[in-house]
C-alpha positions in Angstrom: 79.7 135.3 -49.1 79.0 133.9 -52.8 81.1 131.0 -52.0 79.8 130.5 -48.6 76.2 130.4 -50.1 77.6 128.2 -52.6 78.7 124.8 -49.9 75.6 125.9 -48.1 73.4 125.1 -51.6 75.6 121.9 -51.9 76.0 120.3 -48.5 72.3 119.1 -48.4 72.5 117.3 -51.5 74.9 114.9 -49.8 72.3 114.5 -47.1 69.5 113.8 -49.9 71.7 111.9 -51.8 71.9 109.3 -48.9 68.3 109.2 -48.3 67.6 107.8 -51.9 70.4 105.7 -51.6 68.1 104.5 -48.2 64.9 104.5 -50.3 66.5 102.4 -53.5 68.0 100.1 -51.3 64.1 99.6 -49.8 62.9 99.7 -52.6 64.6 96.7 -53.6 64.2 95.0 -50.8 60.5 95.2 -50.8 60.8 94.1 -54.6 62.7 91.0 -53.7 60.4 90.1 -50.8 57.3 90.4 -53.1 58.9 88.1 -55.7 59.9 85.5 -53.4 56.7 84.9 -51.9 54.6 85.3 -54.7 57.4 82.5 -56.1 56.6 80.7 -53.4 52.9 80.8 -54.1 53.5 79.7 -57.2 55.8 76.5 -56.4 53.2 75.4 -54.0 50.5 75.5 -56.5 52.7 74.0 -59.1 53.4 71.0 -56.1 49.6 70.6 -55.4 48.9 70.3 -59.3 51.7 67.7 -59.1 50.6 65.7 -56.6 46.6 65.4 -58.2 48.5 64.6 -61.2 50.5 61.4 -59.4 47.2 60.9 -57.5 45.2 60.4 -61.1 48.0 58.9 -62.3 47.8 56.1 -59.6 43.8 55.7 -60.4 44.5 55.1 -63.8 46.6 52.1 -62.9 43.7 50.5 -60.5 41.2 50.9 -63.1 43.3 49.3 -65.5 44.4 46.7 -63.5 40.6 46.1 -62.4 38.9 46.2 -66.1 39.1 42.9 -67.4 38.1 43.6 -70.6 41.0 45.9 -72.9 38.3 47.5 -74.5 38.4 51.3 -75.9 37.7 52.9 -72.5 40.8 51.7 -71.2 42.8 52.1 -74.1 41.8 55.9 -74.0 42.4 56.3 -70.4 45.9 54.7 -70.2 46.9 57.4 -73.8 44.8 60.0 -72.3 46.0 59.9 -68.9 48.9 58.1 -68.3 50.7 59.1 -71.5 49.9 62.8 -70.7 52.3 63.0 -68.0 55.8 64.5 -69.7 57.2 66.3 -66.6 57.3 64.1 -63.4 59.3 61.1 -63.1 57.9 58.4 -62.3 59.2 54.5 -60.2 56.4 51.9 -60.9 57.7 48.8 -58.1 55.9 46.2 -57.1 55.4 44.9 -53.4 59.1 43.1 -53.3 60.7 46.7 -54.8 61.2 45.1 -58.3 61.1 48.0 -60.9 58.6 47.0 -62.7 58.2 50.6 -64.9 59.6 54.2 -65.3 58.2 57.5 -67.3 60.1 60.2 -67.4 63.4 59.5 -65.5 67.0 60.3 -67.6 67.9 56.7 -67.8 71.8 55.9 -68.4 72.4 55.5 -72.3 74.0 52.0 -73.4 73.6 50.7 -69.8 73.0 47.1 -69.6 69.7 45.6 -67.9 70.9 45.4 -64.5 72.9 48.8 -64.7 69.7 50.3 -65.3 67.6 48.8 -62.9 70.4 49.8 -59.9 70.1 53.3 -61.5 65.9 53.3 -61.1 66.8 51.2 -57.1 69.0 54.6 -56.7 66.3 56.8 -57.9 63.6 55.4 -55.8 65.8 55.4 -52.9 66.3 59.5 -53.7 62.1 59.4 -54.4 61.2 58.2 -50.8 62.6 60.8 -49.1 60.9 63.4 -50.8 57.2 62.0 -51.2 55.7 59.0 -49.8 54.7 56.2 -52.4 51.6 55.7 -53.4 49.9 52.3 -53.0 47.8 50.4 -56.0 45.9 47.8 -54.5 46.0 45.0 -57.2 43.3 42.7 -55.5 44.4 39.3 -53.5 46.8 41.1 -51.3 48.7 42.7 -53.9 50.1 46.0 -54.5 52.3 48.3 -56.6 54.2 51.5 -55.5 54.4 54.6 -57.4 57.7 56.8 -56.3 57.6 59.8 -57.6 59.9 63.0 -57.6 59.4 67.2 -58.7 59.6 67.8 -61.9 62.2 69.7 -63.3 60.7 73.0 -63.7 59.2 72.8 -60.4 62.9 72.4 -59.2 64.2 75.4 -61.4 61.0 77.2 -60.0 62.2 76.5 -56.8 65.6 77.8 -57.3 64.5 81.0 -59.6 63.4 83.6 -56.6 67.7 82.9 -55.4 68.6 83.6 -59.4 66.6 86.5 -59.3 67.8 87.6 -56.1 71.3 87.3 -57.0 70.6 89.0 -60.0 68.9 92.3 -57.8 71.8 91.9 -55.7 74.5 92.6 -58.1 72.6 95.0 -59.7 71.9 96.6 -56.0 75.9 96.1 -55.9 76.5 98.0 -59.4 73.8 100.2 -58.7 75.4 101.4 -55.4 79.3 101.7 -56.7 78.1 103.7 -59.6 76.2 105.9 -57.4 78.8 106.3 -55.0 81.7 107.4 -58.3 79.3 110.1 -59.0 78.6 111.1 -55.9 82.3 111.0 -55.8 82.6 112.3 -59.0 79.9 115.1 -57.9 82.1 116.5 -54.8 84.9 116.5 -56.7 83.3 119.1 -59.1 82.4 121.0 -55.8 86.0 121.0 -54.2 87.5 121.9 -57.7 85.2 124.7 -58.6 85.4 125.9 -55.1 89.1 126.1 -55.0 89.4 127.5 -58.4 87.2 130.1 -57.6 88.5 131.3 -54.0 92.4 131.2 -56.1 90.7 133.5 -58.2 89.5 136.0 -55.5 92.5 135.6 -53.8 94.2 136.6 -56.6 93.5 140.1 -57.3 93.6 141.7 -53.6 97.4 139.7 -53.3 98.5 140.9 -56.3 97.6 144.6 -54.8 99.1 143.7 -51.6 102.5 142.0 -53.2 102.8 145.6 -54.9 101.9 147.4 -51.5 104.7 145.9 -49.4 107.4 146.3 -51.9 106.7 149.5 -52.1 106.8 150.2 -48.2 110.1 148.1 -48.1 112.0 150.1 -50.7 110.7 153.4 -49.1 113.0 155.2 -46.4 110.6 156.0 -44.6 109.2 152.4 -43.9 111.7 150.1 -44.5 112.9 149.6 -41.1 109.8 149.5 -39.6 108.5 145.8 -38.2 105.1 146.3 -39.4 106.3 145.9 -42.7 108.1 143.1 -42.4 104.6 141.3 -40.5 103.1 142.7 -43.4 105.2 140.5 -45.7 104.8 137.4 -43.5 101.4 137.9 -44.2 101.4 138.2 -47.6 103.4 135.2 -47.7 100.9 133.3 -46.2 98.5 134.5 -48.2 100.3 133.0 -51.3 100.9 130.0 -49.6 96.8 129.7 -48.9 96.3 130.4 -52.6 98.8 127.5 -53.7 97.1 125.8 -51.3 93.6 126.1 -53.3 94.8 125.9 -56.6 96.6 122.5 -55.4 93.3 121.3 -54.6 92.6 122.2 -57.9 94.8 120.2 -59.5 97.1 117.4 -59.3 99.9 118.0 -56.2 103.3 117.3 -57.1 104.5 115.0 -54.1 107.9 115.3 -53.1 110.1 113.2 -50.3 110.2 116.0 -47.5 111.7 115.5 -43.9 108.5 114.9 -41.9 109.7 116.2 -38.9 110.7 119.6 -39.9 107.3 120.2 -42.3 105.9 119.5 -38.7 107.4 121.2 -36.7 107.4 124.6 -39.3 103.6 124.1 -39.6 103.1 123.7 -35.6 105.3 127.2 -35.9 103.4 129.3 -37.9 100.1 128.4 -36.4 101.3 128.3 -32.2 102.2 132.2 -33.0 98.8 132.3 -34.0 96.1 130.3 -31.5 96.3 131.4 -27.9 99.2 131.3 -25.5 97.5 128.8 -22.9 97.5 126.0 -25.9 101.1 124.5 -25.6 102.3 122.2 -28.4 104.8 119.1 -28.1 106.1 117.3 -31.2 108.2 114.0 -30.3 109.0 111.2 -32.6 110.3 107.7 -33.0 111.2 108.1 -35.9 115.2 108.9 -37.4 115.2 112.9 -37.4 115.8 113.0 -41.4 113.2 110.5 -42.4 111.1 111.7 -45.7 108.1 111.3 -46.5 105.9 111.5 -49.8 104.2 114.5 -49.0 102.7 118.1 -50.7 104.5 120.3 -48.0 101.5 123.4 -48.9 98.4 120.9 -48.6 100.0 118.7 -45.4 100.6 122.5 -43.5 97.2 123.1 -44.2 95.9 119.1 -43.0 98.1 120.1 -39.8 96.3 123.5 -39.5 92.7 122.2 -39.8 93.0 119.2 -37.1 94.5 121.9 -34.6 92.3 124.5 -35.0 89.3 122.0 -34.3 91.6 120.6 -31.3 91.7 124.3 -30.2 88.3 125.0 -30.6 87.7 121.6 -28.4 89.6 122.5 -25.7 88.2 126.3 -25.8 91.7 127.7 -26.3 93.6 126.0 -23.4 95.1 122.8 -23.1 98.1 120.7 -24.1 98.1 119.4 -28.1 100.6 116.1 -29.3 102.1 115.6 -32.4 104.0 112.0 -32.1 105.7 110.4 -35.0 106.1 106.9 -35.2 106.1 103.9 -37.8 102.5 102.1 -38.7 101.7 98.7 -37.6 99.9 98.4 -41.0 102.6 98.6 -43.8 106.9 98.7 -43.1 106.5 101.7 -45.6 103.8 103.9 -43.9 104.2 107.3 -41.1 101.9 107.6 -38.7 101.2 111.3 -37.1 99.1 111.3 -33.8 97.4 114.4 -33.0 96.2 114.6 -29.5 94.4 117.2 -27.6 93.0 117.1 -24.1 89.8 119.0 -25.3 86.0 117.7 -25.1 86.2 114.1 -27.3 83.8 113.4 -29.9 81.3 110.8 -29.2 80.9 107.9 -30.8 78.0 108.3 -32.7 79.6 111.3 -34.6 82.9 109.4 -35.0 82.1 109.0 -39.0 80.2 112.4 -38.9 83.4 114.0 -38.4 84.7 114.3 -41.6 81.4 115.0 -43.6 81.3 118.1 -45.2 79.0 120.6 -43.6 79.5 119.0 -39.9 80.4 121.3 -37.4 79.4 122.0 -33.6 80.6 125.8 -33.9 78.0 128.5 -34.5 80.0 129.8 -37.3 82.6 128.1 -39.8 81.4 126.2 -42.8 82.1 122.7 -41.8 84.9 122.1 -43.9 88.0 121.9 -42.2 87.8 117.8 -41.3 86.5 117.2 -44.7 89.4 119.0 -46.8 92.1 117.6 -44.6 90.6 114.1 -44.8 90.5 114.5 -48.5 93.8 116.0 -49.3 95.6 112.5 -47.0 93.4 110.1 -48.8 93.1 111.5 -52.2 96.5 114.1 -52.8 98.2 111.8 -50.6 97.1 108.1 -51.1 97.1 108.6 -47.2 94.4 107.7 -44.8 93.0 110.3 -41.9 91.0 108.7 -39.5 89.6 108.9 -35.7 92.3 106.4 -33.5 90.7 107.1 -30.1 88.4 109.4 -28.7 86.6 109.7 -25.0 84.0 112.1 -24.1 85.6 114.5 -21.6 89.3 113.5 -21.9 90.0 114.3 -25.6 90.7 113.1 -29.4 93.4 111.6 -31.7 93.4 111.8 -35.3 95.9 109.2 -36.4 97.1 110.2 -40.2 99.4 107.5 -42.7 100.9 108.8 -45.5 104.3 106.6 -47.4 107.8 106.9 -46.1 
C-alpha cells in the first residue's frame, strides 16, 4: 500500500510538470511578441525622426542656395544643421545625376576620383529603391537630388527583435533540454527508489518461504507431494521478480541470449498463467539460434507486461502473435511484433500509452507500458513503440533491441 501511495504522490507531478513546461513556453512567447512590436514601434519612430531630419536637411540647402549674402545666419545654419547630421548617409546629385556631394557614406580608401564617384553612382542606385529623392529647387529650372539611406543603427534596430529572438530561442532550447534531464533525471530517482524498496520487501517474506519449501522437500511426509514442488516454482518466480527490481535498480548486465528461446520460455510461464481461451503463436524469420543483446530477467518481464495488457484488451479471449523478424532500420537490429486481436488503442492515446499512471483498468497502477518501455529503451538501448493499432480489430507493439 506504502508503495502504491507512493507512484500515486508522484504520477501527478509529471502531469504538472508539463503544464509549466506549457506556461514557460507561453510565457516566452508572449515575451517575444511584446518585444518585437514594441521594436517595431521604436524603428518606426526612429524612421519618421529620420526622414524630418533629410527633410530639414534639404531646407537648409534651398535657403542656402537662395541667400545671396554668406553672412553669419547661413554660416550657422549650414554648421548647425547640416553638419549635425552624423548618422544618415547622404547622395547630393544634381539634375544630370552628377555627384555633386556625400556625408556620411564609407567611401573606398585610396580609390581614385572616378573609382569613387562609380562607388557613390552604386550607392544612389541602392538609395532609390529604398526612399524617393528629395528635390531642391535651385531657381531657373534647376534642381538638386538628395538620396538618402537608414542609418546604421536604424538597420541594427531593425535586425535586433531577430537577435533577441534567437537569443530566447536557444535559451527556450537550453531551457527545455535541461528541463527534460531532470525530469528525466527526477523519474529515474522514482523507478530506482521504487525498485529498491519493493527488493527490499520482497526480500524478507522469500527468505521465509526459501526456508519453508526446503524444509517441506526434505520431509517424508511432503516430499512427494506436487504441491510442493508448485510451491518451489513459485518461489522461483518470486526470486526472479525480485532480480527483476533490483535490475532496475541498477545497471543490467546484457548478455547475447538466443531470442527465440527467451521467447518462447517467457510466453511459457505466463500462457500457464492467463486464461485458456487466449492462445499464443510465436513464429520467426529469423535463424533459430540467433542472439540477441538482451537482460533475459528484465526482457521476460517486457514480454509479461505487453501480454497482460493484450489480455486485458481482449477480456481474456483471443489469439496473441509473437513474430520475429529483422528491422528495416539497422542490418544489426530484432524486431518482436506483439499482436493481439483485442480492443485497439485509439489514436489520440497512442503516446499516452506508455506514460506512467495511464491505464483504462479500474485497478493496477499504470505501470506496466511504462516499465517495459523503459527497460527496451534505457537497459536495452532498444526502442518500444506502437507499429499499428485499429479501434476494434487490435494492437502491435513492435520492440528493436541489437542482434
Amino acid at each position: 500500500m506504502a508503495l502504491f501511495s507512493l507512484s500515486r504522490q508522484v504520477l501527478p507531478i509529471y502531469d504538472q510538470k508539463s503544464r509549466i513546461k506549457l506556461m514557460v513556453l507561453a510565457g516566452a512567447i508572449l515575451i517575444a511578441a511584446a518585444t518585437v512590436i514594441y521594436t517595431n514601434v521604436l524603428v518606426q519612430r526612429l524612421s519618421e525622426r529620420e526622414q524630418q531630419q533629410i527633410d530639414l536637411y534639404a531646407r537648409t540647402l534651398r535657403f542656402i542656395i537662395s541667400s545671396e549674402v554668406d553672412d553669419a545666419n547661413t554660416s550657422f545654419v549650414s554648421n548647425e544643421i547640416i553638419s549635425a547630421n552624423k548618422t544618415i548617409p547622404v547622395v547630393l546629385t544634381d539634375g544630370e545625376g552628377n555627384i555633386v556631394d556625400s556625408k556620411n557614406v564609407a567611401l573606398p580608401r585610396n580609390a581614385s576620383a572616378q573609382a569613387t564617384a562609380d562607388f557613390l553612382h552604386r550607392q544612389v542606385a541602392v538609395m532609390k529603391t529604398l526612399h524617393p529623392p528629395i528635390v531642391v529647387e535651385l531657381g531657373g529650372g534647376l534642381r538638386n537630388y538628395i538620396y538618402y539611406q537608414d542609418s546604421q543603427l536604424l538597420n541594427q534596430l531593425r535586425t535586433y527583435p531577430l537577435v533577441q529572438l534567437a537569443v530566447i530561442g536557444c535559451l527556450g532550447v537550453m531551457a527545455y533540454f535541461s528541463f527534460s534531464y531532470s525530469r528525466r533525471a527526477e523519474q529515474n530517482r522514482v523507478w530506482v527508489g521504487l525498485a529498491k524498496e519493493t527488493a527490499h520487501q520482497l526480500g524478507t517474506p522469500l527468505s521465509s518461504l526459501m526456508a519453508w519449501h526446503t524444509y517441506l522437500k526434505d520431509s517424508e511426509k511432503w516430499q512427494n507431494e506436487p504441491i510442493v514442488d508448485e510451491l518451489g516454482k513459485d518461489v522461483r518466480r518470486l526470486e526472479i521478480i525480485t532480480e527483476r527490481f533490483s535490475n532496475i535498480g541498477s545497471v543490467p548486465i546484457l548478455k547475447p541470449e538466443n531470442i527465440l528461446q527467451a521467447t518462447k520460455n517467457a510466453i511459457a510461464y505466463l500462457q500457464s498463467r492467463v486464461s485458456k481461451k487466449v492462445v499464443f503463436e510465436i513464429t520467426t524469420e529469423l535463424p533459430t539460434d540467433l542472439p540477441a543483446q538482451i537482460n533475459v530477467p528484465l526482457f521476460d518481464w517486457v514480454i509479461e507486461n505487453i501480454c497482460k495488457n493484450a489480455v486485458d484488451a481482449m477480456d481474456g479471449k483471443g489469439h496473441i502473435t509473437l513474430h520475429l523478424r529483422r528491422s528495416t532500420k539497422g542490418k544489426d537490429l530484432i524486431a518482436l511484433d506483439i499482436t493481439d486481436n483485442g480492443k485497439g488503442i485509439p489514436k489520440s492515446k497512442l503516446e499516452s500509452v506508455f506514460l506512467p499512471g495511464y491505464t483504462t483498468k479500474k485497478r493496477g497502477w499504470g505501470l506496466g507500458l511504462a516499465l517495459a518501455k523503459r527497460i527496451i529503451e534505457n537497459y536495452h538501448q532498444g526502442k518500444l513503440y506502437v507499429r499499428w493499432s485499429e479501434v476494434g480489430k487490435g494492437t502491435t507493439f513492435r520492440v528493436l533491441l541489437k542482434g
